[in-house]
C-alpha positions as CSV (number, residue, x, y, z in Angstrom):
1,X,33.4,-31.7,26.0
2,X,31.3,-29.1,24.1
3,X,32.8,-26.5,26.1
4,X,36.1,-27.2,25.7
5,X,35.4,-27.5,21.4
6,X,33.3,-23.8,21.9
7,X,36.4,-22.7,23.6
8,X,39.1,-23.8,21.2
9,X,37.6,-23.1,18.6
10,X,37.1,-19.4,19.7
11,X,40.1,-19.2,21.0
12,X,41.7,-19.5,17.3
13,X,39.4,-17.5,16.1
14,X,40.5,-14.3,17.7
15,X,44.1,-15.7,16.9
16,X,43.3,-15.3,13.1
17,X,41.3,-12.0,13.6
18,X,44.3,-10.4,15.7
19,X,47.2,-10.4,12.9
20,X,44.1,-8.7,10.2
21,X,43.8,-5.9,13.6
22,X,47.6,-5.1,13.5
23,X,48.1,-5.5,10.0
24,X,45.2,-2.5,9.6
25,X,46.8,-0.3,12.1
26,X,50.1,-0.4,11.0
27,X,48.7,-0.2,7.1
28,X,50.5,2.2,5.1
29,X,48.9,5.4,3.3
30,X,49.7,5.1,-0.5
31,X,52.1,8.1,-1.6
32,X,49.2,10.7,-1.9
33,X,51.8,14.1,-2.5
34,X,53.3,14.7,-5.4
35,X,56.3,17.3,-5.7
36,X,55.6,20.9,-6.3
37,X,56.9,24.1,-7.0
38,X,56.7,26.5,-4.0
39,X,54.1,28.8,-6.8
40,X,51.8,25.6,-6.6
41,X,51.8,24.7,-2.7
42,X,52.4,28.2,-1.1
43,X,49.0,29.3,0.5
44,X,49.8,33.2,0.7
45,X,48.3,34.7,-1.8
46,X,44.5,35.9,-1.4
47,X,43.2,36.8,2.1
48,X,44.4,35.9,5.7
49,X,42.4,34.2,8.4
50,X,42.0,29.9,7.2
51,X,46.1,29.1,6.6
52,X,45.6,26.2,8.9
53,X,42.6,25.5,6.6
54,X,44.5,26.0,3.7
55,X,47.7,23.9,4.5
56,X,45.8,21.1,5.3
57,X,44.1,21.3,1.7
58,X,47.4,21.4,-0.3
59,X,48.8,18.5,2.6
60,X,45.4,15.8,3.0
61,X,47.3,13.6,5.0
62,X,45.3,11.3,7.3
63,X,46.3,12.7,10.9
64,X,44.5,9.6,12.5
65,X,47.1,7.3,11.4
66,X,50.5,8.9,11.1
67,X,52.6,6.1,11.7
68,X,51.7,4.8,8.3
69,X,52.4,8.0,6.2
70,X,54.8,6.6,3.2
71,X,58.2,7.7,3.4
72,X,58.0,9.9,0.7
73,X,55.1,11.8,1.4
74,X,57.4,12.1,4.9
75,X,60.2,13.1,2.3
76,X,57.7,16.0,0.3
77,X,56.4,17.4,3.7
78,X,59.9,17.9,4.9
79,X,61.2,19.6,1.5
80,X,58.0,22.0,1.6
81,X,58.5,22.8,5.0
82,X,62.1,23.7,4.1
83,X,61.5,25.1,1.3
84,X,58.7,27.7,3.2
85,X,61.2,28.5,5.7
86,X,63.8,29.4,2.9
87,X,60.6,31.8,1.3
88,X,60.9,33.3,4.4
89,X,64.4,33.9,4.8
90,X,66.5,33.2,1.9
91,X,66.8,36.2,-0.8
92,X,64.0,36.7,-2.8
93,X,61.6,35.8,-0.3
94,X,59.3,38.0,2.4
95,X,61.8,39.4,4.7
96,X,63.6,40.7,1.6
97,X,60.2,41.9,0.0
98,X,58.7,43.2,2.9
99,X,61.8,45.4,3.0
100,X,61.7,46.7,-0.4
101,X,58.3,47.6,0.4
102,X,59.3,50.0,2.6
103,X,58.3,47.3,5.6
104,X,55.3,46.4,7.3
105,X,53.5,50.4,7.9
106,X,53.6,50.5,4.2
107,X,50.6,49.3,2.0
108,X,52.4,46.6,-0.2
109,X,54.4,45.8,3.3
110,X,51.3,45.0,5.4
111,X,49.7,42.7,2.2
112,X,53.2,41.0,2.2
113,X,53.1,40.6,6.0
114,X,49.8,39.2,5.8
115,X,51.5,37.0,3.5
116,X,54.2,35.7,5.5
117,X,52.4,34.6,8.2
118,X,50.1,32.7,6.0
119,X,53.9,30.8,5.2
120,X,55.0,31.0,8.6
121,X,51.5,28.5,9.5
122,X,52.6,26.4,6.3
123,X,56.0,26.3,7.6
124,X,55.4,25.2,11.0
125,X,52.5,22.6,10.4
126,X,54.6,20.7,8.0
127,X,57.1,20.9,10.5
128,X,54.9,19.8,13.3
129,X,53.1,17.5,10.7
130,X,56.7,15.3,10.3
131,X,57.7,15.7,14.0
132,X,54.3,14.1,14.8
133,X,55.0,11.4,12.0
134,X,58.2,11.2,13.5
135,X,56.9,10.7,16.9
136,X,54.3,8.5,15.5
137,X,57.0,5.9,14.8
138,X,59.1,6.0,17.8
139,X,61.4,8.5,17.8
140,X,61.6,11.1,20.9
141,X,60.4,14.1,19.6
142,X,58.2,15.5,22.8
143,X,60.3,19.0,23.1
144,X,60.8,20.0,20.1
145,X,57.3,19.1,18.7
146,X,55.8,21.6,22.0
147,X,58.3,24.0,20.7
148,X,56.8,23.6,17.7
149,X,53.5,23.6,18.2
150,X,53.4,26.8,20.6
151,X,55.1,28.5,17.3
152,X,52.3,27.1,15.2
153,X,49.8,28.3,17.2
154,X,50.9,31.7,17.9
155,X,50.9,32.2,14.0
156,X,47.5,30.7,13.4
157,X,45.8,33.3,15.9
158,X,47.8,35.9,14.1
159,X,46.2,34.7,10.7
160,X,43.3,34.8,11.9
161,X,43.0,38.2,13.7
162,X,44.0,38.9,9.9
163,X,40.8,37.4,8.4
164,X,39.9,39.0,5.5
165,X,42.9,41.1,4.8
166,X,44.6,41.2,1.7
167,X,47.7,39.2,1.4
168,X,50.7,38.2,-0.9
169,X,53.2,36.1,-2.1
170,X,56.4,35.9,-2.8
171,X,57.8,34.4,-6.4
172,X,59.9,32.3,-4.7
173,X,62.0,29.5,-6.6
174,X,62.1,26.2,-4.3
175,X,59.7,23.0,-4.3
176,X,59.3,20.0,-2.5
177,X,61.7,17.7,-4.2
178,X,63.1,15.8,-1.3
């Protein structure tokens, strides 16, 4: 009889401690961005060599737990990654300046390259950041997040065999208003 009473009762004890499990692993992160100008998030001015660093400063979200990244911090990371792809491309942005420099054997075009690759690493781990968010929550994501993540990582050595070397900008108009 005691038994049985020691094994009920711990029976429904782990039956009440399993929804307080789930519940803390499917928690949500409160909405910890807020939108930005591309001025206030970009991470190319200064010197090259921590972007990674750097994107992950201006982006703290808890990589442990992606599945319970709010849907609007998922809507800001998608509008900055957007946003530092238009920097890029777009007028007004690095390939444009890099140009008017005289391109990348000049002085101001080797700074400005510097530059760009710090935006190509912000680019591509916000991009890999809501892939794996993405991923987190179900959806099939597997070759383009590789794809992605090659990319990342390809610019991130580039960064850093660029430690310490000046680099800049652009005065690009965007932000992360999704």
């Amino acid at each position: 009889m005691y038994f049985k009473s020691a094994f009920l009762f711990s029976m429904v004890v782990s039956a009440m401690a399993l929804p307080t499990t789930m519940m803390e692993k499917t928690k949500r992160q409160a909405n910890i961005l807020r939108v930005q100008d591309y001025v206030q998030f970009q991470i190319s001015d200064g010197v090259g060599g921590n972007a990674l660093a750097e994107v992950q400063a201006k982006f703290p979200i808890d990589e442990s737990n992606l599945a319970s990244v709010s849907a609007q911090d998922l809507a800001i990371i998608k509008a900055a990654r957007k946003t530092a792809e238009n920097a890029e491309t777009k007028g007004g942005g690095f390939n444009e300046a890099i140009a008017n420099a005289g391109g990348t054997n000049t002085p101001q075009g080797r700074i400005l390259q510097v530059g760009k690759i710090k935006n190509k690493v912000l680019k591509l781990k916000l991009f890999a950041l809501s892939l794996q968010i993405d991923q987190a929550r179900g959806r099939d994501v597997a070759d383009k997040l590789a794809d992605t993540l090659t990319k990342l990582n390809k610019n991130v050595e580039l960064d850093r065999a660029s430690a310490g070397q000046p680099s800049r900008g652009v005065n690009f108009q965007g932000s992360s208003q999704p």
